[in-house]
C-alpha positions in Angstrom: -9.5 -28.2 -16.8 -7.7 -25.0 -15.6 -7.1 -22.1 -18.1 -5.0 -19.1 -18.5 -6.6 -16.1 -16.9 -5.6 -11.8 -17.5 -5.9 -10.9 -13.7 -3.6 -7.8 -13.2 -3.4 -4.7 -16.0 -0.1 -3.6 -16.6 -0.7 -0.6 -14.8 -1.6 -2.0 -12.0 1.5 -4.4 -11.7 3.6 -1.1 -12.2 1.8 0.7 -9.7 2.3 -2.1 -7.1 5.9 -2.6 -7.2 6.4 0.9 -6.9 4.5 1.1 -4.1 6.4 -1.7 -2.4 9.6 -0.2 -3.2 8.2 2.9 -1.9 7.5 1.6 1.6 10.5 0.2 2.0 12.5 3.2 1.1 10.2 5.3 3.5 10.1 2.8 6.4 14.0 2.7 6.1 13.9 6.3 6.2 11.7 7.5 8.4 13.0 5.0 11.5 16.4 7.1 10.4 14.7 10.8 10.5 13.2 9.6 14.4 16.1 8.0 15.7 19.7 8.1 13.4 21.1 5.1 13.7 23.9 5.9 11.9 26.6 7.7 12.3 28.7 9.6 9.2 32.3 9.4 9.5 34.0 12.7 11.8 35.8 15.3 9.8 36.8 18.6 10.1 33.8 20.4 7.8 30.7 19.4 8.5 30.1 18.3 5.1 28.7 14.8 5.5 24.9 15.6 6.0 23.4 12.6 6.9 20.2 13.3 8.2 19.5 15.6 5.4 20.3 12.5 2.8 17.8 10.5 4.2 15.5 13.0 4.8 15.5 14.2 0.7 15.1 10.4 0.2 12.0 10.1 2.4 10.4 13.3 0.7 11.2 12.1 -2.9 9.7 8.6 -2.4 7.1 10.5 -0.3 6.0 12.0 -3.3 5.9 9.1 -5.5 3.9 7.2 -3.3 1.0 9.9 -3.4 1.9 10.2 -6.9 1.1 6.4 -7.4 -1.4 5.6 -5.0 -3.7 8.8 -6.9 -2.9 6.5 -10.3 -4.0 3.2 -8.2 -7.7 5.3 -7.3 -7.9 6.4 -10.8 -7.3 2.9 -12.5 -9.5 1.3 -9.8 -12.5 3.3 -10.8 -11.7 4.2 -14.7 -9.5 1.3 -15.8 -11.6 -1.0 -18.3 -9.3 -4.0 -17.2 -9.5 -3.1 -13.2 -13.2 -4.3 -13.5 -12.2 -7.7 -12.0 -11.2 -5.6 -8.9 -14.1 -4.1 -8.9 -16.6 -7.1 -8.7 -14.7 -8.2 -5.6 -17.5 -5.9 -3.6 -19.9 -8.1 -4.2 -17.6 -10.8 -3.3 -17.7 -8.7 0.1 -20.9 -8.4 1.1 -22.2 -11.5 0.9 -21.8 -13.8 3.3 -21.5 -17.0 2.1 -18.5 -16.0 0.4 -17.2 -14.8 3.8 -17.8 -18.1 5.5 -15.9 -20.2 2.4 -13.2 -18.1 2.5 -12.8 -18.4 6.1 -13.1 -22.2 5.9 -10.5 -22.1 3.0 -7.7 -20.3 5.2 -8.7 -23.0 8.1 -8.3 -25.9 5.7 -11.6 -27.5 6.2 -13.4 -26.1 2.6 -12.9 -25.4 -0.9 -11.7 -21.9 -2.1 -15.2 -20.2 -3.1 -15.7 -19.4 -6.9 -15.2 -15.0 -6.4 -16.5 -13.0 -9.4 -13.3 -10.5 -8.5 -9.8 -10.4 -8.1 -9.5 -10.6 -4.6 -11.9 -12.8 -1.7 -13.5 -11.2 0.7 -10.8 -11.1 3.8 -8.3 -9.7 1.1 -10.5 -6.8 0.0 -11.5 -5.5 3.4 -7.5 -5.6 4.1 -7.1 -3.7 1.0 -9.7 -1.3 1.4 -8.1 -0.6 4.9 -4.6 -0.2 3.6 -5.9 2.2 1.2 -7.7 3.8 3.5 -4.1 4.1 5.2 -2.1 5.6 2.2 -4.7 8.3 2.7 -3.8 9.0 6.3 0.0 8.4 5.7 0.1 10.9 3.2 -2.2 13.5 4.7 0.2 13.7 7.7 3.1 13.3 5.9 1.9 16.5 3.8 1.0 18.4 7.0 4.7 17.6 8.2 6.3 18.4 5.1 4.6 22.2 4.8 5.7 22.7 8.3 9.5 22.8 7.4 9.5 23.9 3.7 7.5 26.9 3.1 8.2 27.3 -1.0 7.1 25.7 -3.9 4.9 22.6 -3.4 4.8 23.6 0.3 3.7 27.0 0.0 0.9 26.0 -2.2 -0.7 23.4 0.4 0.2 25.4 3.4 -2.9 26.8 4.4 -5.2 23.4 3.7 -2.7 21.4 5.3 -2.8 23.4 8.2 -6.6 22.9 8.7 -5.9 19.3 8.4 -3.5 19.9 11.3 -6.0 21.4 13.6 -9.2 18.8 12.4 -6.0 16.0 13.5 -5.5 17.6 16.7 -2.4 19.4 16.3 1.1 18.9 15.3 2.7 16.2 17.7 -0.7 14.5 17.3 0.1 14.1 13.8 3.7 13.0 14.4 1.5 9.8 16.3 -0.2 9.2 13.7 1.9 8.9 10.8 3.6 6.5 12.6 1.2 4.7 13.6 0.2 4.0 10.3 3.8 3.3 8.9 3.5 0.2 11.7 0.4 -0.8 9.8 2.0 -1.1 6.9 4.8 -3.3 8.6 2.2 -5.7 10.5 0.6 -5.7 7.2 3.2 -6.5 4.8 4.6 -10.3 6.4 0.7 -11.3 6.3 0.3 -10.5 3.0 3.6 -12.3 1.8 2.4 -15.2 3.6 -1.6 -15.4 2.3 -0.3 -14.4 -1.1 2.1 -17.3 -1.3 -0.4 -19.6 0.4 -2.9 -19.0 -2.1 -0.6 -19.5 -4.8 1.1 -22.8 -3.6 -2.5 -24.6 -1.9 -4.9 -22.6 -4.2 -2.6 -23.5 -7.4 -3.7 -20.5 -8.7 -0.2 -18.6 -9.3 -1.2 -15.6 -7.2 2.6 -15.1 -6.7 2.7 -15.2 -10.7 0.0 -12.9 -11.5 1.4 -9.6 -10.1 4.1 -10.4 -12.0 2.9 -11.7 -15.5 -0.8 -10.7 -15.4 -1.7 -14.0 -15.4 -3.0 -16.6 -13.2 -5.2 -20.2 -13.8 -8.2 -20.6 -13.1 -10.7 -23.5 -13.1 -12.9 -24.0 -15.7 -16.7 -24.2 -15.1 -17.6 -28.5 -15.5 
């Protein structure tokens, strides 16, 4: 007997989808801000500013994703109904659950009964894409006050600037920020893949419950 389980708050689906559409937009843009590989159409007025279109884009969904990825902490440690996520640390340090898991994906044992949302392979890749968004953001801010000294920028120019030196300078930053945009590229096929391979051998409806809420879940004999 398998019964309908609430996995995912709304929230949290909201959050997520933002955040994927988010990367994508940023990814786009930033490999366009490093290297154009476009080229606007000639004129006679240098009207058709390019670089600085993609550049506002980057910085708006720049934003968000900080904006978002605050509301994912805050749901993760406040949100009644992210409790489920929660659990999955226990799911984490033990290590029975680590060796089921890994005899799951190699298709000699059973999925182990979790007591969270996620196994144990899936929260340590979570925790280090988190960990990621951090980093992403930090040097994206310390970039961003760098070139726009007002408003938002002014107000975070003098800690961003100690994050600069503790990071070991400005073209060190550069690195890293993209460094860490090409772990969210390595990161994002494997996740497709697992997600979908949990959903469609598990017969869970993983795919399903980021977008419903839902997914099914064995009942207990």
């Amino acid at each position: 007997m398998i019964k309908k389980h609430y996995e995912f708050s709304y929230w949290l689906r909201v959050t997520h989808w933002i955040r994927v559409v988010a990367i994508i937009v940023l990814t786009v843009s930033g490999f366009y801000i490093a290297s154009p590989f476009i080229t606007p159409a000639g004129g006679g007025e240098p009207t058709n500013f390019m670089n600085a279109l993609f550049r506002s884009w980057h910085i708006i969904f720049g934003f968000l994703l900080i904006a978002v990825t605050i509301g994912k902490f805050y749901l993760f440690i406040f949100d009644k109904q992210s409790q489920v996520e929660r659990k999955s640390f226990w799911d984490f340090i033990n290590p029975k659950t680590w060796i089921q898991q890994i005899g799951y994906y190699l298709l000699v044992s059973k999925h182990p009964h979790t007591k969270g949302a996620y196994n144990p392979l899936q929260f340590l890749a979570y925790a280090g894409i988190y960990i990621s968004l951090i980093m992403i953001s930090l040097t994206g801010l310390i970039l961003y006050v760098n070139v726009y000294h007002d408003g938002m920028g002014g107000l975070l120019y003098d800690v961003m600037r100690n994050f600069e030196a503790i990071l070991g300078g400005l073209a060190w930053v550069r690195q890293l920020h993209h460094i860490f945009m090409w772990i969210f590229i390595i990161f994002l096929p494997i996740h497709v893949y697992l997600v979908i391979f949990n959903s469609v051998y598990g017969k869970h409806g993983d795919v399903d419950s980021i977008v419903s809420g839902y997914k099914w879940v064995k009942e207990k004999e």
